[in-house]
C-alpha positions as CSV (number, residue, x, y, z in Angstrom):
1,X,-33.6,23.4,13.2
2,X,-35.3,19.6,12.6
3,X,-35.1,17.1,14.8
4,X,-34.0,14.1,13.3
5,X,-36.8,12.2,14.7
6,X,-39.1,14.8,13.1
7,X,-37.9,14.1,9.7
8,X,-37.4,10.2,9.9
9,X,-41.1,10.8,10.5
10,X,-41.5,12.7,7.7
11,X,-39.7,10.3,5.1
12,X,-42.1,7.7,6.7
13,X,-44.7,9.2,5.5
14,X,-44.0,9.7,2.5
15,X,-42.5,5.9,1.9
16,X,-44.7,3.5,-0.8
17,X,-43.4,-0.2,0.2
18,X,-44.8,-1.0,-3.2
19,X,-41.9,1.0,-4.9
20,X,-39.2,-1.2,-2.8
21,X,-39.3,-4.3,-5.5
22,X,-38.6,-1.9,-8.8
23,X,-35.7,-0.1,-6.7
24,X,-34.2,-3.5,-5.5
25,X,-34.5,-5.0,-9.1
26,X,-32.4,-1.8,-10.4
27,X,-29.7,-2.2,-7.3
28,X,-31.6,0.6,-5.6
29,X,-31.5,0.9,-1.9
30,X,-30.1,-0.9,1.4
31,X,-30.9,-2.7,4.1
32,X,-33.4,-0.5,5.8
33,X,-35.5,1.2,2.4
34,X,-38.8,2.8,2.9
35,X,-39.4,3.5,-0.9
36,X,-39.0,7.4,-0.9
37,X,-38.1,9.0,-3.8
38,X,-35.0,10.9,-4.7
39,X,-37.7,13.8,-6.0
40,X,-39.3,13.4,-3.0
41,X,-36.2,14.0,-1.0
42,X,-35.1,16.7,-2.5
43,X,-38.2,18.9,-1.9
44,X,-37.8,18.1,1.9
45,X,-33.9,18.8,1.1
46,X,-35.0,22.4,0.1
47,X,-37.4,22.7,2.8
48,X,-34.7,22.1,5.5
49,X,-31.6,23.6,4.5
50,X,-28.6,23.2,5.5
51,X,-27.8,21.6,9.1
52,X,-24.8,20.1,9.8
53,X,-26.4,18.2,13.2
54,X,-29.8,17.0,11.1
55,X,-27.4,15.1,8.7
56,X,-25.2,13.3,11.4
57,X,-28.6,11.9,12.4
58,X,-30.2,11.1,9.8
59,X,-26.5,9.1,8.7
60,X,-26.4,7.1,12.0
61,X,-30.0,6.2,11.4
62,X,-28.9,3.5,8.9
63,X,-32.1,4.4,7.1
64,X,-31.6,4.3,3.0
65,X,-33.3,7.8,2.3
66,X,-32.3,9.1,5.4
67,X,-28.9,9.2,4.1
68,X,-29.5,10.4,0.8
69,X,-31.0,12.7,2.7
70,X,-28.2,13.5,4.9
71,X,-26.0,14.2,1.8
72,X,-27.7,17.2,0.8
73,X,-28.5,18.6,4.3
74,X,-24.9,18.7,5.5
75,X,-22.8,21.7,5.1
76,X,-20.0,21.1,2.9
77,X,-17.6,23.6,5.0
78,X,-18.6,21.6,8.0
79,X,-17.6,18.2,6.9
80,X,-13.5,16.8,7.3
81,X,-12.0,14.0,5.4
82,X,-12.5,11.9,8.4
83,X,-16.4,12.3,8.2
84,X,-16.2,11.1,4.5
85,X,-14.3,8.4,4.5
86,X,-16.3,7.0,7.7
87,X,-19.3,7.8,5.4
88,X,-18.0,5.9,2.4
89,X,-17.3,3.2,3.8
90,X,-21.4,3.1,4.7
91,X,-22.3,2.7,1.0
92,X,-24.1,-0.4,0.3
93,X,-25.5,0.4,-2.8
94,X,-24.7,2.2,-6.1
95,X,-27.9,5.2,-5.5
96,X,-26.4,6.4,-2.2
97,X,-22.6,6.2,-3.2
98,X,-23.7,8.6,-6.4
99,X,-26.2,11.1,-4.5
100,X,-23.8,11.3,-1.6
101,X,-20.7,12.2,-4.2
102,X,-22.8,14.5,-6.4
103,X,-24.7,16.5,-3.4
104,X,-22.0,16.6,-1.4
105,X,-18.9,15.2,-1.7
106,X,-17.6,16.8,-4.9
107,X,-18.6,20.2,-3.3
108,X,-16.1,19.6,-0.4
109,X,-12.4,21.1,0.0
110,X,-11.4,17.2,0.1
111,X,-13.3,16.5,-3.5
112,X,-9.9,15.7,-5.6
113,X,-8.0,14.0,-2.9
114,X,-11.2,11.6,-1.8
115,X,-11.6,10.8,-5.9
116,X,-8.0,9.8,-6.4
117,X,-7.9,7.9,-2.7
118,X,-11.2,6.2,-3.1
119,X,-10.8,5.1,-6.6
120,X,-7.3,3.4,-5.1
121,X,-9.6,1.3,-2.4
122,X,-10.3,-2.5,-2.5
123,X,-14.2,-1.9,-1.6
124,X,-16.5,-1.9,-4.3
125,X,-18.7,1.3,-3.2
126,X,-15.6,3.5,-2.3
127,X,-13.9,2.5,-5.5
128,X,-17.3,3.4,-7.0
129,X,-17.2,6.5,-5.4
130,X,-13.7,7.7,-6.1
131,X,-14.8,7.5,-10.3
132,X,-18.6,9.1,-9.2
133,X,-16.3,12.4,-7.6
134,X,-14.5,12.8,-10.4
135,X,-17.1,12.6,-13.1
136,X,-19.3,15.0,-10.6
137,X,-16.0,17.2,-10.5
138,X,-15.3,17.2,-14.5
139,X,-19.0,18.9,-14.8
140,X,-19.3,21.1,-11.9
141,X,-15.4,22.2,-11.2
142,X,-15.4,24.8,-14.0
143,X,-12.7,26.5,-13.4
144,X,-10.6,23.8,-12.9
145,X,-7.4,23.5,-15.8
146,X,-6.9,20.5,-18.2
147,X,-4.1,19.4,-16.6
148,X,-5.9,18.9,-13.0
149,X,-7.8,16.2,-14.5
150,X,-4.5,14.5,-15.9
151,X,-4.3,12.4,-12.4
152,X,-7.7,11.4,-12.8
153,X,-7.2,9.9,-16.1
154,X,-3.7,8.0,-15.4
155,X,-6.2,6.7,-12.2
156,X,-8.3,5.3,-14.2
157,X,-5.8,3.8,-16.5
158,X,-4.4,2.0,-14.0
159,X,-7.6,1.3,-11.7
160,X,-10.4,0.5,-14.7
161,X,-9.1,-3.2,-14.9
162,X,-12.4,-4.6,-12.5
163,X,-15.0,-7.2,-12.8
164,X,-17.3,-6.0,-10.8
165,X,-20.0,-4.0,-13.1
166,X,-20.4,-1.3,-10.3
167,X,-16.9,-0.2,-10.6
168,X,-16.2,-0.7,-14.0
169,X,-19.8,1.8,-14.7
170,X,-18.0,4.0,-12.5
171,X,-14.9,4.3,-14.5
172,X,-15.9,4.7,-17.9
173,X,-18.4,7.3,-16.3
174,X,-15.4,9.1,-15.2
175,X,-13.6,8.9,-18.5
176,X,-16.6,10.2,-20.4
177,X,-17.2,13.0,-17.9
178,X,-13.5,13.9,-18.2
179,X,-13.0,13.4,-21.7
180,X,-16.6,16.2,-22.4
181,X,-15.0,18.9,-20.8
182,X,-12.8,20.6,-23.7
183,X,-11.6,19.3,-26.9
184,X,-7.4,19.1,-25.3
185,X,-9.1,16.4,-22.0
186,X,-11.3,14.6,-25.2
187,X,-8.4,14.0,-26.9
188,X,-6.7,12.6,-23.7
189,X,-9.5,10.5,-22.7
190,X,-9.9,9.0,-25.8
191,X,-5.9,7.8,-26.1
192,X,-7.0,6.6,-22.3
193,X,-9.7,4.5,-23.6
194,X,-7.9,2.9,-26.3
195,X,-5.4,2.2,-24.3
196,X,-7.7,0.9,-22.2
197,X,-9.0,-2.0,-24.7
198,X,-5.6,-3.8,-24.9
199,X,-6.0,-4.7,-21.4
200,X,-7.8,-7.1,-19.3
201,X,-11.7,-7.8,-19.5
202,X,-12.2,-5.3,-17.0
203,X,-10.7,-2.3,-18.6
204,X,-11.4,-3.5,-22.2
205,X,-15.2,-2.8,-21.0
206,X,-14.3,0.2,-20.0
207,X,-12.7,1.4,-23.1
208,X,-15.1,0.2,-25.6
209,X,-17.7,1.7,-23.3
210,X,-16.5,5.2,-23.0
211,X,-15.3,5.5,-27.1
212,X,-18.7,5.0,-28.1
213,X,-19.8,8.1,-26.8
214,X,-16.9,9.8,-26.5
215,X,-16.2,9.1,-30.2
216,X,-19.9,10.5,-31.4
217,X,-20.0,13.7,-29.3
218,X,-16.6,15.3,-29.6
219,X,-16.7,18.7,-27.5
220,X,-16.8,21.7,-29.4
C-alpha cells in the first residue's frame, strides 16, 4: 500500500512546469497543476492498483493530477453517493470532471442516478459531469436496454438549453454517445436533436452539433 506522500512525490517528479501554459490555454488543469500527463498517470495508475485510502489522499491534496489520479485508484465498490457528490462538487476544470466520470464514476453502482442528478445541478462542472456519465455509460454499459437510456435523452432535452460551452459540449456529447449505441437509440437521439434546434441558443447548439455526426455515421 502507497503512502500518499510517496506518490505526491512521485507526480512531482515527473511534473514539466513548461507543459502548464498549453494545458491552461486548452482549459486544462486547476489551481494547484504540476504539468503531469494523463499517460503519465496512468502508468503509475497501473503500478498502484487499487486503494481505496491512497485516493482519499491524494483527493484532499487539492493537487490537479493527484486527483486524476485518485479517480483511477479508488475502488469503485468502496465509494457511496456521498463520496461522489462531495467529489463533484471539487471539479474546477473540464479534464478532471471527464477522467473522474470515465475512470470511475460510470463504473460505480450510483452511475445512472449521479448522471440524471448531476445533469439537474446549477454548477457548471457537475452539470458537466451528469452529460460526461452518461456518454461514458452509453459505451461501456453494454448490456444496458434501449429504453434505460430513454431518461437520459428527455434529460438532455430539457437540460441542453445552456450558455456556457462546458455544458453545452457535455450535452451533445451525451446525445451522440447515446444516439451510437443501436440503430432504435439513433433514431431517438436524432428526433432529440432536432427538437433540440427549435429551442433557445443553448440547445440549438446542441442540436446542430450532435446531427452532424449523428446524421453521417448511423449505427449499423
Amino acid at each position: 500500500m502507497a503512502a500518499t506522500a510517496e506518490v505526491l512525490g512521485r507526480l512531482r517528479e515527473l511534473a514539466d512546469p513548461s507543459r502548464l501554459a498549453g494545458m491552461a490555454r486548452h482549459g486544462v488543469g486547476g489551481a494547484q497543476t504540476l504539468g503531469v500527463t494523463v499517460a503519465e498517470l496512468r502508468t503509475l495508475a497501473r503500478e498502484l492498483g487499487r486503494d481505496h485510502a491512497l485516493a482519499a489522499g491524494l483527493w484532499d491534496s487539492g493537487v490537479h493530477e493527484a486527483r486524476i489520479l485518485a479517480g483511477m485508484v479508488e475502488e469503485p465498490a468502496a465509494v457511496d453517493a456521498a463520496q461522489l457528490d462531495a467529489w463533484a462538487a471539487g471539479f474546477d476544470s473540464w479534464d478532471l470532471c471527464d477522467q473522474v466520470c470515465q475512470n470511475l464514476v460510470r463504473h460505480t453502482p450510483f452511475a445512472w442516478d449521479r448522471a440524471l442528478a448531476w445533469s439537474g445541478r446549477p454548477e457548471e462542472f457537475v452539470k458537466r459531469a451528469g452529460f460526461a456519465v452518461m456518454a461514458g455509460l452509453a459505451v461501456a454499459d453494454k448490456g444496458a436496454d434501449d429504453d434505460r437510456f430513454e431518461p437520459f435523452l428527455r434529460a438532455v432535452a430539457e437540460r441542453a438549453d445552456d450558455d456556457r460551452p462546458i455544458v453545452r459540449k457535455g450535452a451533445s456529447w451525451a446525445l451522440r454517445q447515446v444516439g451510437k449505441r443501436s440503430p432504435g437509440l439513433h433514431g431517438r437521439a436524432v428526433a432529440t436533436a432536432r427538437e433540440l434546434r427549435s429551442g433557445g441558443p443553448g440547445a440549438r447548439w446542441v442540436g446542430t452539433d450532435a446531427l452532424r455526426e449523428l446524421e453521417r455515421r448511423p449505427p449499423r
